[in-house]
C-alpha positions as CSV (number, residue, x, y, z in Angstrom):
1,X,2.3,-91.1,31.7
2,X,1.5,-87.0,32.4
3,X,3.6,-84.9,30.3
4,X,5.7,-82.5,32.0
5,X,4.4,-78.9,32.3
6,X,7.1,-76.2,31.3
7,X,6.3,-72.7,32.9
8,X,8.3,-69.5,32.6
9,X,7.6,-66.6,34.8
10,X,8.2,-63.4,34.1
11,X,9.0,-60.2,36.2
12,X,8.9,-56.3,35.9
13,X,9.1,-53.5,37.6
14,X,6.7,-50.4,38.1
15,X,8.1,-47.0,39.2
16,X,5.3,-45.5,41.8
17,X,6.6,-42.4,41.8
18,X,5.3,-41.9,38.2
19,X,1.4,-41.1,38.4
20,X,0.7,-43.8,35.1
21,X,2.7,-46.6,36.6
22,X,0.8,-45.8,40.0
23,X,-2.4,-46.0,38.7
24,X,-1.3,-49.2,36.7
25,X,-0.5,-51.0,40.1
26,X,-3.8,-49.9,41.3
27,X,-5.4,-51.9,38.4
28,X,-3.3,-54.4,38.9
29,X,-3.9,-54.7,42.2
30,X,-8.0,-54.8,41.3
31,X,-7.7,-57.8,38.5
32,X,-5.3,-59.8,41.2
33,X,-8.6,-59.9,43.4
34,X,-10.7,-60.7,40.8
35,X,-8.4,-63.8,39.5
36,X,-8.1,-62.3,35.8
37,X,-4.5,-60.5,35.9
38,X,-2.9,-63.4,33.7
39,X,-5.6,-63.6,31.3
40,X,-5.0,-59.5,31.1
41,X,-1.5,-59.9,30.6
42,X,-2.0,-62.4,28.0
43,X,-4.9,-60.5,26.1
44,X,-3.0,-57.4,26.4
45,X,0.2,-58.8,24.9
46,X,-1.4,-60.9,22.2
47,X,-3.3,-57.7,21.0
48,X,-0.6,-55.1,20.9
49,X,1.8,-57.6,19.2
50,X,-1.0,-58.3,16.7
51,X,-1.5,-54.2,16.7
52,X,1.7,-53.2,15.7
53,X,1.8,-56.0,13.1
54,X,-1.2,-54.1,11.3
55,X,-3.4,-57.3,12.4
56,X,-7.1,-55.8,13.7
57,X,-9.0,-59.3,13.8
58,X,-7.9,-60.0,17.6
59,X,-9.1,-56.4,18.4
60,X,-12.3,-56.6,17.0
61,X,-13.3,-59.7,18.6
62,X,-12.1,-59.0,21.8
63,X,-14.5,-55.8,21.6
64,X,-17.0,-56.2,18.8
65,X,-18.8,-52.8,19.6
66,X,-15.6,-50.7,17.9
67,X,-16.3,-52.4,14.4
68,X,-19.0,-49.5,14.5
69,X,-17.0,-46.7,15.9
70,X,-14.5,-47.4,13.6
71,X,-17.2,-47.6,10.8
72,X,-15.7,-50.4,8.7
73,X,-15.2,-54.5,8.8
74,X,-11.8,-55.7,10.2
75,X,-9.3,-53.8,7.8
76,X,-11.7,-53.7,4.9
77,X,-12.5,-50.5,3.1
78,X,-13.3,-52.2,-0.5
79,X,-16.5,-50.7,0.0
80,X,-16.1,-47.3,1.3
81,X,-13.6,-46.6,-1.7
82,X,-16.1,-48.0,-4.5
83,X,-17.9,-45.5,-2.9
84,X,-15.3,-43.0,-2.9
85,X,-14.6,-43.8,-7.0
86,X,-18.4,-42.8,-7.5
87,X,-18.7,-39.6,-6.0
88,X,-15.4,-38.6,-7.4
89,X,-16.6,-39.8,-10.9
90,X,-19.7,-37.3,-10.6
91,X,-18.0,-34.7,-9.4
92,X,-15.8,-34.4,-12.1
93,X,-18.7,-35.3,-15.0
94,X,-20.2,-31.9,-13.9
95,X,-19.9,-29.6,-16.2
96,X,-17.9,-26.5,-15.8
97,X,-18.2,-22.6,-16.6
98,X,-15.0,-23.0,-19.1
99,X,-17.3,-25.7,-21.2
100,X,-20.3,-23.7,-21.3
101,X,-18.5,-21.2,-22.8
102,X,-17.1,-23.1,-25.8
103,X,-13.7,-23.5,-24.2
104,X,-12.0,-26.9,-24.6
105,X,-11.4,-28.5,-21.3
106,X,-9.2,-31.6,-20.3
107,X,-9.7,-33.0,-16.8
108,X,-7.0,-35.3,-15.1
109,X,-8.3,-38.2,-13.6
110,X,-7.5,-38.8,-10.3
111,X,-8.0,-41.7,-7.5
112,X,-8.6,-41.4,-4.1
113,X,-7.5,-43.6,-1.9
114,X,-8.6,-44.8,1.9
115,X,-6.2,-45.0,4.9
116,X,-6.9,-46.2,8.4
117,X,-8.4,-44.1,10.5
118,X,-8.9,-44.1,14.6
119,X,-12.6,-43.1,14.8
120,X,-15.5,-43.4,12.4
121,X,-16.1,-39.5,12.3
122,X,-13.0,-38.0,9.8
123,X,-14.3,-40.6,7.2
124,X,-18.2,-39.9,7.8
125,X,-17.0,-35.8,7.4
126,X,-15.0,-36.6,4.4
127,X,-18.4,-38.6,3.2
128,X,-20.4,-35.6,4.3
129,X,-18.6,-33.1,2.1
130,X,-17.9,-35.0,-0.8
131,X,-21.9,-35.3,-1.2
132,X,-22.4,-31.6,-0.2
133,X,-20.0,-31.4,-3.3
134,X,-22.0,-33.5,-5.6
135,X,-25.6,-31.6,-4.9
C-alpha cells in the first residue's frame, strides 16, 4: 500500500503598486513559464533561513564562483589570521627611533582579529597596507 502524500500550500500577497514587488511578479511570472518557481521558493527559503543562522555552506554550493569573491572557504579564516599574526608580529619587531636612541621601550602586544566581510576587496586592502607597512 502507497503512503499518503501530505501537502500544504501556501499563499501571499504582492502589492503592484510598489516598483520591487512589481518587478518580483514579473520574475515570478518568468520562472512560472520555465517550471522552476517552486524549486526557487524552496532554494530561496532554505538559504536565507540558513543565512540569518550564520550558516554559509548552502550559499556556497548553490554558487561556487563567490567562494572567490568573498576570498575565503565557507566561514574559514584560520588562515588569513595566521597570516594576519605574522605581519603584526614584524611590524612590531622593527625597531623604533626611541630604541636607537638608548631609550627603554615596552610594546603591548596586540591581536587582530578577522570578521566577515561581504566582498573579497576590504580584506585584500587591509592585506595590501599591512605589507606596505612591513617594507
Amino acid at each position: 500500500m502507497a503512503a499518503k502524500r501530505f501537502r500544504l500550500k501556501f499563499m501571499f500577497w504582492l502589492d503592484l503598486t510598489k516598483d520591487d514587488e512589481y518587478e518580483l511578479a514579473e520574475q515570478i511570472d518568468l520562472l512560472k513559464q520555465q517550471r522552476r518557481f517552486v524549486e526557487t521558493i524552496r532554494d530561496g527559503i532554505r538559504l536565507v533561513v540558513d543565512l540569518r543562522a550564520g550558516r554559509t555552506e548552502r550559499l556556497f554550493a548553490m554558487f561556487p564562483w563567490l567562494i572567490a569573491e568573498v576570498g575565503t572557504e565557507t566561514g574559514n579564516n584560520r588562515e588569513l589570521q595566521q597570516e594576519l599574526d605574522r605581519l603584526w608580529s614584524a611590524i612590531t619587531s622593527q625597531p623604533t627611533g626611541n630604541l636607537a636612541s638608548g631609550a627603554h621601550h615596552e610594546e603591548e602586544e596586540a591581536k587582530l582579529e578577522v570578521k566577515a566581510v561581504k566582498n573579497g576587496s576590504s580584506g585584500k586592502n587591509f592585506l595590501s597596507s599591512l605589507m606596505n607597512l612591513q617594507q
